[in-house]
VOGU-3710 file (C-alpha; in Angstrom, 3 decimals, decimal comma):
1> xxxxxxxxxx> 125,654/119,903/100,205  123,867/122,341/102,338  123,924/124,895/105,228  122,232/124,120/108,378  121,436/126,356/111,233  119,473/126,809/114,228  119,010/126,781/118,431  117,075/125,292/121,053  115,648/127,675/124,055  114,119/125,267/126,779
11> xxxxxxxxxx> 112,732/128,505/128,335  110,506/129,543/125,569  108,203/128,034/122,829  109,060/129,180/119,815  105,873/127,411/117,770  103,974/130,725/116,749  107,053/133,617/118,108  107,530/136,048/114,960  110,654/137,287/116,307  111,707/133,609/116,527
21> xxxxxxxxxx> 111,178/133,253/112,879  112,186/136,674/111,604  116,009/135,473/113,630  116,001/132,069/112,306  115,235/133,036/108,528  118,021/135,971/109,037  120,387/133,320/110,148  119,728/130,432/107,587  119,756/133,201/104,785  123,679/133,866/105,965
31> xxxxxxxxxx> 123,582/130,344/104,366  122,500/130,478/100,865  126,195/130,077/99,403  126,287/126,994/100,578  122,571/125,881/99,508  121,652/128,530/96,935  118,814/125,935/95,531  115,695/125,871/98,176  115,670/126,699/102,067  113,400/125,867/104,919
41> xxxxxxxxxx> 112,378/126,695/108,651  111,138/124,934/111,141  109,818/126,100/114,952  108,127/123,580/116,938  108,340/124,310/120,935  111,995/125,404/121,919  113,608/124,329/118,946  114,444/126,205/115,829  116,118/124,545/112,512  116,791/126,367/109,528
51> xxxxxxxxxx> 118,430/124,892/106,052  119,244/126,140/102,945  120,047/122,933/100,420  122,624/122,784/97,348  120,433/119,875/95,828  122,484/116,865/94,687  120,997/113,632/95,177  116,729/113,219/95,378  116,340/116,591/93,556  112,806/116,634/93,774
61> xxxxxxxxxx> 112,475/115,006/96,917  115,136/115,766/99,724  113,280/119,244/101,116  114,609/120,025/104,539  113,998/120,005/107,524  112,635/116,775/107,228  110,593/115,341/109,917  109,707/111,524/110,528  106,003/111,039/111,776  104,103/108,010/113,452
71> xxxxxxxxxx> 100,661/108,229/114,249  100,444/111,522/112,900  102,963/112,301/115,508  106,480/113,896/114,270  108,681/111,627/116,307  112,429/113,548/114,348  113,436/116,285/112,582  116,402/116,968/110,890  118,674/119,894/109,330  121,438/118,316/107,482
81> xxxxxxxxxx> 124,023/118,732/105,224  126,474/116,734/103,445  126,508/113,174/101,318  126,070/109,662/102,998  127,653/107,465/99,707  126,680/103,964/101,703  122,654/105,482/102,120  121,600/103,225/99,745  122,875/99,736/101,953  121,981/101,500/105,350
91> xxxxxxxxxx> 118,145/101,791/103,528  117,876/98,091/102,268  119,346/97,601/105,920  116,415/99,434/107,646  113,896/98,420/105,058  114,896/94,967/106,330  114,254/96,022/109,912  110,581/97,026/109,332  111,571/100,639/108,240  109,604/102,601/105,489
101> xxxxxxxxxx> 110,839/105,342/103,295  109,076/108,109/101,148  112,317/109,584/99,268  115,407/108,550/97,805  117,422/111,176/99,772  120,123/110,156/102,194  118,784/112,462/104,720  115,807/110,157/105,092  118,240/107,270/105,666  120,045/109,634/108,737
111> xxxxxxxxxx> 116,787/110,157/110,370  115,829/106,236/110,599  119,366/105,256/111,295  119,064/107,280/114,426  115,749/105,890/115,173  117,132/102,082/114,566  120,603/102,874/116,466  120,271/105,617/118,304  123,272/108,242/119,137  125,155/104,826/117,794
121> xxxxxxxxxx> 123,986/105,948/114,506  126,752/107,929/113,320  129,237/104,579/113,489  127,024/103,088/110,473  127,491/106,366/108,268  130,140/106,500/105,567  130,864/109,975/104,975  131,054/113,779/105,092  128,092/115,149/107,251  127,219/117,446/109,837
131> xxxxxxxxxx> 123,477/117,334/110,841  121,300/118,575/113,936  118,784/115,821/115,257  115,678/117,155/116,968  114,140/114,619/119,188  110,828/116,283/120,186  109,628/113,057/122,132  112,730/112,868/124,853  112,986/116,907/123,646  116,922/116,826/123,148
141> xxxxxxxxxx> 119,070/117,829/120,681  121,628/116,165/118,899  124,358/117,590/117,170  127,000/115,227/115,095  129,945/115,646/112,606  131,891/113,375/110,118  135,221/111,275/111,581  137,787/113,535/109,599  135,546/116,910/109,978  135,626/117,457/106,428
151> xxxxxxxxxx> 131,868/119,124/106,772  132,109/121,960/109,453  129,648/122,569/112,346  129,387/125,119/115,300  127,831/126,050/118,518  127,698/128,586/120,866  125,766/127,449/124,654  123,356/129,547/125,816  121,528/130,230/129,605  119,142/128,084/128,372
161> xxxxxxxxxx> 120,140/126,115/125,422  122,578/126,174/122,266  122,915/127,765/119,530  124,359/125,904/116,348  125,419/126,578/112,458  127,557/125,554/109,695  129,469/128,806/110,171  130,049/131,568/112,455  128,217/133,938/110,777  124,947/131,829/111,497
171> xxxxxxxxxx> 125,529/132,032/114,629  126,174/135,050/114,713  123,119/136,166/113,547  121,328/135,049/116,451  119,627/138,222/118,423  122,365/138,935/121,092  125,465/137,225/120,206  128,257/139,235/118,734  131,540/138,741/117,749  134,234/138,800/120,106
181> xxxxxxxxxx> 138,041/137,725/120,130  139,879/137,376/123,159  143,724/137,123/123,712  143,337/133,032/123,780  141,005/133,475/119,906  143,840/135,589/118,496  146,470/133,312/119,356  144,933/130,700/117,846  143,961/132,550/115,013  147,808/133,052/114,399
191> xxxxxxxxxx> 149,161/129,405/115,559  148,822/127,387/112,699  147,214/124,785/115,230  144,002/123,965/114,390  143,109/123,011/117,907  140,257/120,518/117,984  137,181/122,632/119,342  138,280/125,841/118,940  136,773/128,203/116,858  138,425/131,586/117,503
201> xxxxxxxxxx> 135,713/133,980/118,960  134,651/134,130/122,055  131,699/131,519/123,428  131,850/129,646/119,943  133,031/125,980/120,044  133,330/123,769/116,896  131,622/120,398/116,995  135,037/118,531/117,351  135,584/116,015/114,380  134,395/112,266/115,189
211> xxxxxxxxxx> 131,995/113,814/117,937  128,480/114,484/118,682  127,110/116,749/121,124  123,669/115,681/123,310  121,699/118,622/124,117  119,457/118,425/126,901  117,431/120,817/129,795  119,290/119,527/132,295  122,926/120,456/130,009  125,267/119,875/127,210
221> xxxxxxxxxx> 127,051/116,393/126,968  130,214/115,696/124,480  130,774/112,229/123,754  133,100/110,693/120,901  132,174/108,015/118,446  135,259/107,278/116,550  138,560/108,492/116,693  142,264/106,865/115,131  143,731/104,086/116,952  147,154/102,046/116,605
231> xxxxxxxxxx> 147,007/98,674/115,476  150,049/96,795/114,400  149,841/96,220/110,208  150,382/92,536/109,276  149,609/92,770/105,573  152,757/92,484/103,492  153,770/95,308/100,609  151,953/93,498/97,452  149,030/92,731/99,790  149,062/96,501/101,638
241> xxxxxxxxxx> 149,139/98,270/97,768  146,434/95,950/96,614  143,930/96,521/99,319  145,291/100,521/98,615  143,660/99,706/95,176  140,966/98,079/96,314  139,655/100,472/98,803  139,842/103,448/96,302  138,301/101,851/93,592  135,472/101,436/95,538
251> xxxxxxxxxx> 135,683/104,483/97,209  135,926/106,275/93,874  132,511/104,630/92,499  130,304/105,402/95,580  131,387/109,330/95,528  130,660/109,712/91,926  126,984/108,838/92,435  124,750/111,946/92,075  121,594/113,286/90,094  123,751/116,486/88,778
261> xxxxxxxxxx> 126,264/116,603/86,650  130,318/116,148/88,260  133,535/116,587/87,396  137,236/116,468/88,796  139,884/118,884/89,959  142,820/117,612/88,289  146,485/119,609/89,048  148,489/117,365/87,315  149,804/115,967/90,501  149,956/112,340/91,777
271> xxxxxxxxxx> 146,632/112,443/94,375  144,633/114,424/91,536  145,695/112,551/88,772  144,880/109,498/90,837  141,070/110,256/91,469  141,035/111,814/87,680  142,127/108,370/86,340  139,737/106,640/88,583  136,693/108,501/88,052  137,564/108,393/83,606
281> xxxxxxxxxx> 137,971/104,618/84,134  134,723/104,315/86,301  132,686/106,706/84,049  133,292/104,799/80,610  132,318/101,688/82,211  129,098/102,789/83,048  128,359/104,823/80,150  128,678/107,839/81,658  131,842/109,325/80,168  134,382/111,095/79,461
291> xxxxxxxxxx> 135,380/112,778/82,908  135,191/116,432/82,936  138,100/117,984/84,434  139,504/121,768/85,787  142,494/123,194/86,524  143,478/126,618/88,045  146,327/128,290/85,818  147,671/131,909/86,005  148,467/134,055/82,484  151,756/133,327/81,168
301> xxxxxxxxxx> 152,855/130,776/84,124  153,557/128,026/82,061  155,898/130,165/80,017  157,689/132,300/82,306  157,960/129,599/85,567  160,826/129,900/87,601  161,581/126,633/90,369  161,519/127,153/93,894  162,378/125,500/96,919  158,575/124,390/97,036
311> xxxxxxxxxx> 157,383/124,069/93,374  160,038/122,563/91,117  157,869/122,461/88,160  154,242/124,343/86,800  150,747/122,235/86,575  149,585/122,647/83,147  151,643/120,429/81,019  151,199/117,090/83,621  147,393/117,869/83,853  147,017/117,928/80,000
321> xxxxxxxxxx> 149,270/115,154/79,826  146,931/112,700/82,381  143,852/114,402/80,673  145,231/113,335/77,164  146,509/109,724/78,793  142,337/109,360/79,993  140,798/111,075/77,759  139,011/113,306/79,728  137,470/116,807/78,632  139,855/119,584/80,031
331> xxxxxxxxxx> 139,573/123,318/81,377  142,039/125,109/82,408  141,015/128,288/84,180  143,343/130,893/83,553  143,713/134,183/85,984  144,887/137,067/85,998  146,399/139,466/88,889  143,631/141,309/88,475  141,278/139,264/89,455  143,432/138,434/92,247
341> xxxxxxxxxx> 143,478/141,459/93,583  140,008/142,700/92,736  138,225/144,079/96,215  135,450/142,480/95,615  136,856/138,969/95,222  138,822/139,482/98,176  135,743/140,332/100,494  133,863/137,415/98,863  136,987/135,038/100,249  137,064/137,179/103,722
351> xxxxxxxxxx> 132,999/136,731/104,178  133,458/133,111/103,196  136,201/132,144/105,586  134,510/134,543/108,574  138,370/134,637/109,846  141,169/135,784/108,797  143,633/133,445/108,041  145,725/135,170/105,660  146,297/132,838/102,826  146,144/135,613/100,370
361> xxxxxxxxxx> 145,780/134,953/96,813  146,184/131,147/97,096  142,466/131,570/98,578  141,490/134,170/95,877  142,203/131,795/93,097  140,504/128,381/94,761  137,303/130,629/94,919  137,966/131,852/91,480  138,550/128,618/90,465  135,052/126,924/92,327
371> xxxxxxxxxx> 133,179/129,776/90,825  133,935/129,010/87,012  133,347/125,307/87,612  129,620/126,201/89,249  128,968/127,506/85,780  129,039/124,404/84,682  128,972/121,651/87,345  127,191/121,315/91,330  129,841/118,458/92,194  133,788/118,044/91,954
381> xxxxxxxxxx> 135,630/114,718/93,019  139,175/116,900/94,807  142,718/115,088/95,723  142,771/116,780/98,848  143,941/115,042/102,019  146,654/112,314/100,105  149,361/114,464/101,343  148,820/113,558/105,011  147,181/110,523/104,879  150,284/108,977/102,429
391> xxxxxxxxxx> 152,749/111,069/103,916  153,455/113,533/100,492  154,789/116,738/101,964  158,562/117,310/101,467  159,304/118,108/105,144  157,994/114,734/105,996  161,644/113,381/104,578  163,599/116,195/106,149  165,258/115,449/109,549  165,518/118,917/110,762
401> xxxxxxxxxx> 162,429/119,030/110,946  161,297/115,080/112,008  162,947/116,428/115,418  162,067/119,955/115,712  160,134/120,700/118,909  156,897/121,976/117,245  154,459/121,542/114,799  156,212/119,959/111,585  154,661/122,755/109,167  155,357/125,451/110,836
411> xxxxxxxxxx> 159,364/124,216/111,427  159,345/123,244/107,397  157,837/127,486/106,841  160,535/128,556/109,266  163,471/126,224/107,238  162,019/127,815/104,309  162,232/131,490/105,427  165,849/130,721/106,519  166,600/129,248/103,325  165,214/131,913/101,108
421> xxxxxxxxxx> 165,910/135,014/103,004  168,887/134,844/104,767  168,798/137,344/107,985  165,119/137,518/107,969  163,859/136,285/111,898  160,103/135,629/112,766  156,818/133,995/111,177  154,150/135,993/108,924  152,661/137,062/112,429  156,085/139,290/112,514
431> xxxxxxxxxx> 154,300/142,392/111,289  152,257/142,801/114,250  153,562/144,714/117,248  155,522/143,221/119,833  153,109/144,236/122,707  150,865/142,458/121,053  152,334/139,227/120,460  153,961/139,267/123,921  150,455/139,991/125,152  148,951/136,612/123,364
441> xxxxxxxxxx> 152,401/134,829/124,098  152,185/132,679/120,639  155,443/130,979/121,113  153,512/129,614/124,050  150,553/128,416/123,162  151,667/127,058/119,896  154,300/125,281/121,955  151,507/123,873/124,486  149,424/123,073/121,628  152,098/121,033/120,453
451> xxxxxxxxxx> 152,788/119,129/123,490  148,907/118,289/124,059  148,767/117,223/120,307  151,387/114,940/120,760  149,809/113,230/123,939  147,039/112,567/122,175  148,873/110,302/119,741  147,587/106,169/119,927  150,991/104,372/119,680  151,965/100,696/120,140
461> xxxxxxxxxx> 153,534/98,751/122,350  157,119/98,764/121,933  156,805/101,433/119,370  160,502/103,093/119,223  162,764/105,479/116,976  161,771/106,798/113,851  158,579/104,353/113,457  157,215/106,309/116,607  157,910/109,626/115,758  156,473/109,680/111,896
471> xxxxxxxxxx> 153,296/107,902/113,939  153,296/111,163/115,320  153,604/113,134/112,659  151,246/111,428/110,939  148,909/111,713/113,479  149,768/115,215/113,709  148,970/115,874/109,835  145,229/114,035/110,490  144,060/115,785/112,997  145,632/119,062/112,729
481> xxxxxxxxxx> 147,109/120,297/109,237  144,638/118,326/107,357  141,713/119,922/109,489  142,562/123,693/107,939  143,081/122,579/104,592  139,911/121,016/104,451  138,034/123,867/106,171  139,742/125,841/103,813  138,111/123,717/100,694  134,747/123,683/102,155
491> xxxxxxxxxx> 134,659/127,334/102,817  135,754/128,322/99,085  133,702/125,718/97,220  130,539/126,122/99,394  130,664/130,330/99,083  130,331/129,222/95,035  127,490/127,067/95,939  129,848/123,813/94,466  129,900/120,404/96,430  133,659/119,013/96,853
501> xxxxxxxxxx> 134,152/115,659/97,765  137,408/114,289/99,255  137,398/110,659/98,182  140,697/110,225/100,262  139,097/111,271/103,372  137,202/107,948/103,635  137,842/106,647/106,852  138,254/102,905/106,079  141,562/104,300/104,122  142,538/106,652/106,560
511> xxxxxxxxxx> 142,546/104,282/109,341  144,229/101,122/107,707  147,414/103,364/105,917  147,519/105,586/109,187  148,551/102,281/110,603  150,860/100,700/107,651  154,627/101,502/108,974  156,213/104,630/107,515  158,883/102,450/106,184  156,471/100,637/104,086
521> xxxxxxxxxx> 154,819/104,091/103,615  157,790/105,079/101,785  159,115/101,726/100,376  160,203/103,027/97,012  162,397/105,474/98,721  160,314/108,432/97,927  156,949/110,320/98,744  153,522/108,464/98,447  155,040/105,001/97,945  151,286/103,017/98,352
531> xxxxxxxxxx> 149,555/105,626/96,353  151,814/105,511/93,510  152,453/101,990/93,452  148,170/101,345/94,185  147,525/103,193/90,903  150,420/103,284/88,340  148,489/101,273/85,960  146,273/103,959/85,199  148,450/106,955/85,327  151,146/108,187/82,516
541> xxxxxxxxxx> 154,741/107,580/83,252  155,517/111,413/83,690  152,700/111,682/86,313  153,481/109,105/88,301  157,130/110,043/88,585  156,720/113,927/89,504  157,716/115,145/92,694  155,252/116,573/95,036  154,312/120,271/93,893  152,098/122,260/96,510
551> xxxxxxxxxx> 148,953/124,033/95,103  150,142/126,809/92,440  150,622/129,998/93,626  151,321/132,962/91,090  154,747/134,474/90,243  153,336/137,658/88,514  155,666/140,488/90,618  153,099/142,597/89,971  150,948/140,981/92,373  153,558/141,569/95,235
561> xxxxxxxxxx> 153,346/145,334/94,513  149,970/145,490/94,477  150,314/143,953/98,329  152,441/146,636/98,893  150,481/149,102/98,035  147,437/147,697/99,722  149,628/147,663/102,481  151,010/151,346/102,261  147,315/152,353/101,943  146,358/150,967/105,178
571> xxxxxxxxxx> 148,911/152,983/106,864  148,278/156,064/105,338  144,473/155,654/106,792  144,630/156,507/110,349  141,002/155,146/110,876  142,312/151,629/109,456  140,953/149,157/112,412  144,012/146,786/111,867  146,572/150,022/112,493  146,628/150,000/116,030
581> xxxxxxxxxx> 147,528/145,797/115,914  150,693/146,804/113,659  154,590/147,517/114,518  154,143/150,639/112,438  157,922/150,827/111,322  158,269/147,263/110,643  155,308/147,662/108,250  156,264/150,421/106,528  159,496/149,147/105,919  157,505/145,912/104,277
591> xxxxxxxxxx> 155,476/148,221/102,612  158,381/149,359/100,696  160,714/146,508/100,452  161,335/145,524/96,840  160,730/141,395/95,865  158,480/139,241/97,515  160,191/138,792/101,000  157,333/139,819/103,057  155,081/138,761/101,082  153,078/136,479/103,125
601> xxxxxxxxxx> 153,494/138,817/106,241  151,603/141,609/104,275  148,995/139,051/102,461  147,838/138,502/106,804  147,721/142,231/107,498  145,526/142,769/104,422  142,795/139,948/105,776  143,089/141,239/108,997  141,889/144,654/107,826  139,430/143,330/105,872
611> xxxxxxxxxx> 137,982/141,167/107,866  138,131/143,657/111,261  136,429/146,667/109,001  133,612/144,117/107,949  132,622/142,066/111,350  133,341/144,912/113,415  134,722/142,358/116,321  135,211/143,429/119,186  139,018/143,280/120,524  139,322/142,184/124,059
621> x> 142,995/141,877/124,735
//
């Protein structure tokens, strides 16, 4: 996995410009989290591409940019990142077609894809990418992401050009861009939406998911390659689980190829445990064994847990138990709330994210978490995405909030605030001041958000009652929810320098169970019906029966104060750039409110701080 950066200026020529290369090496060094093993430049007439590489496959040989010559005549170019796990089919595809290769890397077989298929190239890739094409022969750019965005990918358009990166602060590095939020960027910030295309600030747009962007003098040309569609499911239940099986076994295999060592991230969970079990079984057949696996664990949580209306039970005794039941070699990485809380540790998340979303210490501990496995490994096989693909979350099987009038995650947090804190009104935004969220009108735009998201849904013919609406939830969950969770991942692996793969993100599975009826999605009467059923042959009875459990969050009440106190030194700083955003009173009474009841509301003023003393953004609402 990699970093990739760069612009194209059809005004200038860049070849020999210092102050063209002095910018792009600035902006591709922002970049060496994600590719802390080599980096490269490249200026040829108005382009610029700059990459710094995390080296996983083709160690020796997969040095970017690459270029493609003929004639002694560079006819491509190429700053990419991410893992293609059907390269080695699409080479003995090309080789058939006359096409010659000098490395084993699969950013060789993106370059001659394009040049066999064209901008139809991206249809033959299986999955997570984001890569800029240079095309110095009809001089146009070409920028493309994966189907599910699971690799993320900028730009910003320019008087004369674009300007592209992996993250914002790429960009942002480029000689007279800055970063600015408007009232439109902070309401977005806040929604919970994930808008396709959005990316917060001011002039910065994000390479929408499934989508590649044609740059050209004469403009800037969007055009989609694949997207979800409805098709009516034919296969029975025996025959939908099986083909379940069959997709991840092979799915599994293909993303465990690499030239560095790999290992799993196994919570004990059912979509963990799943691609643990997998990857164990794969391993020993090929010699390669045992998995290694990690967990994230917090001191004393197994001992002193206490249920909740989201986690009924702790991790650590079902991940030893499917680590035991495979035999795979176990870590558990155990925090503390110091480290949590540590300043420096909290910056490293802010500077990784480049926005402040405001997950608080469930971000601290991922990071953590990625950081102790880089020690050790370049490559983790992750359970991420199951959830919404399989329909997993609990509020998918609550009806309150099947027919609430907004996004379903945001009416499941609000049922949830109700539930445990009688009296208390508002979302985590509810520390801010009124003016202020008047001003951005959140209700809104998360409400016309919602609407657009829904019209965007494919649906079938005659599609009625609850079949249509968890269609639309589903949908929902794919292109929004899942979206921020995996940005989330990528950002807190790739600030470690460790690759995370998401084996259920593989579009062939995505598409055929988006489109298996919910009623067969849930056939057993609970959560995850397909998954469980697809792979309870290699899972331990205890595993497979658990009820979903979100990501583990810690319970030390220590860690609350120490929010507080965060909190009650921001307001005593009068020069604190988040103060004049607050409803002062409201704060302060959070600030000293015993328990944990605002704690989430406090965990968003904290990044918000943080994040406005370190960008210095410019506020322009």
């Amino acid at each position: 996995m990699c970093g990739i950066t760069g612009w194209v200026a059809y005004d200038r020529d860049l070849t020999h410009d210092p102050d063209a290369r002095a910018s792009l090496e600035a902006m591709t060094a922002t970049l060496t989290p994600r590719g802390p093993d080599t980096g490269g430049v490249l200026l040829d007439g108005p382009v610029a591409l700059g990459h710094r590489r995390l080296a996983v496959v083709d160690v020796a040989g997969g040095q970017q940019p690459m270029t493609v010559e003929h004639n002694g005549r560079t006819v491509l170019v190429t700053t990419y990142s991410g893992e293609i796990y059907n390269h080695g089919e699409l080479r003995n595809e090309l080789t058939a077609k006359g096409h010659t290769f000098r490395t084993r890397s699969d950013t060789e077989v993106v370059l001659h894809a394009y040049l066999e298929w064209g901008t139809d190239f991206a249809a033959h890739l299986n999955g997570m990418f984001a890569s800029a094409l240079w095309d110095p022969v009809g001089s146009e750019l070409i920028l493309v992401r994966d189907r599910l965005g699971i690799k993320p990918l900028y730009f910003h358009p320019t008087r004369d050009g674009l300007v592209f990166g992996s993250e914002h602060k790429a960009i942002l590095a480029h000689p007279g861009l800055r970063p600015v939020i408007d009232a439109d960027g902070f309401a977005e910030l806040l929604s919970l939406a994930k808008t396709p295309g959005h990316a917060v600030l001011r002039g910065i747009r994000e390479v929408r998911p499934g989508h590649m962007i044609r740059v050209r003098r004469e403009g800037i040309e969007e055009r989609r390659y694949w997207e979800l569609e409805a098709r009516e499911h034919l296969d029975d239940i025996p025959t939908t689980v099986a083909r379940v099986r069959e997709l991840l076994d092979d799915i599994v295999a293909r993303q465990l190829v690499a030239d560095v060592p790999l290992c799993t991230l196994l919570s004990g969970g059912l979509d963990s445990s799943v691609i643990t079990a997998l990857a164990a079984r794969r391993l020993e057949a090929e010699g390669r064994g045992p998995v290694r696996s990690f967990s994230v664990d917090f001191v004393g949580h197994t001992d002193t847990f206490r249920a909740d209306s989201f986690r009924g039970t702790p991790d650590g005794p079902y991940a030893h138990a499917l680590a035991e039941h495979v035999g795979a070699q176990h870590t558990d990485i155990v925090l503390d709330t110091a480290a949590l809380m540590d300043p420096a540790h909290c910056a490293a998340v802010q500077t990784a994210h480049d926005l402040p979303f405001g997950f608080g210490e469930s971000d601290t501990s991922l990071f953590l978490l990625f950081k102790a496995i880089r020690d050790h490994f370049a490559v983790a096989l992750s359970g991420e995405s199951a959830d919404e693909i399989f329909g997993g979350y609990r509020w998918f099987h609550d009806p309150d909030t099947m027919r609430a009038d907004t996004f379903p995650w945001i009416a499941a947090m609000r049922a949830v605030t109700r539930r445990n804190f009688p009296g208390l009104t508002g979302g985590r935004e509810s520390l801010l001041h009124p003016g202020l969220l008047d001003k951005i009108d959140l209700d809104g735009y998360r409400s016309a958000r919602y609407h657009e998201a829904l019209a965007a849904v494919p649906r079938l013919a005659g599609e009625s009652g609850p079949e249509r609406r968890m269609r639309e939830l589903c949908h929902l969950h794919l292109t929004r929810y899942m979206r921020t969770l995996l940005d989330r991942k990528d950002r807190m692996s790739m600030a470690t320098g460790l690759e995370v793969r998401v084996p259920f993100c593989d579009h062939r599975l995505v598409d055929y169970v988006f489109n298996t009826p919910w009623a067969m999605k849930t056939f057993d009467g609970r959560e995850k019906s397909l998954l469980r059923a697809a792979c309870l042959d290699v899972l331990p009875r205890p595993v497979a029966q658990r009820v979903k459990s979100p990501y583990p969050s810690t319970q030390d009440p220590r860690y609350v104060e120490s929010l507080r106190a965060g909190l009650r030194a921001v307001l005593a700083d009068l020069e604190a750039p988040v103060r004049p955003l607050l409803d002062l009173p409201a704060a302060a009474a959070a600030a000293n409110a015993p328990g944990k009841t605002f704690r989430r509301r406090i965990e968003l003023v904290l990044a918000l701080d943080i994040w406005l003393r370190r960008s210095r953004t410019e506020l322009a609402f």
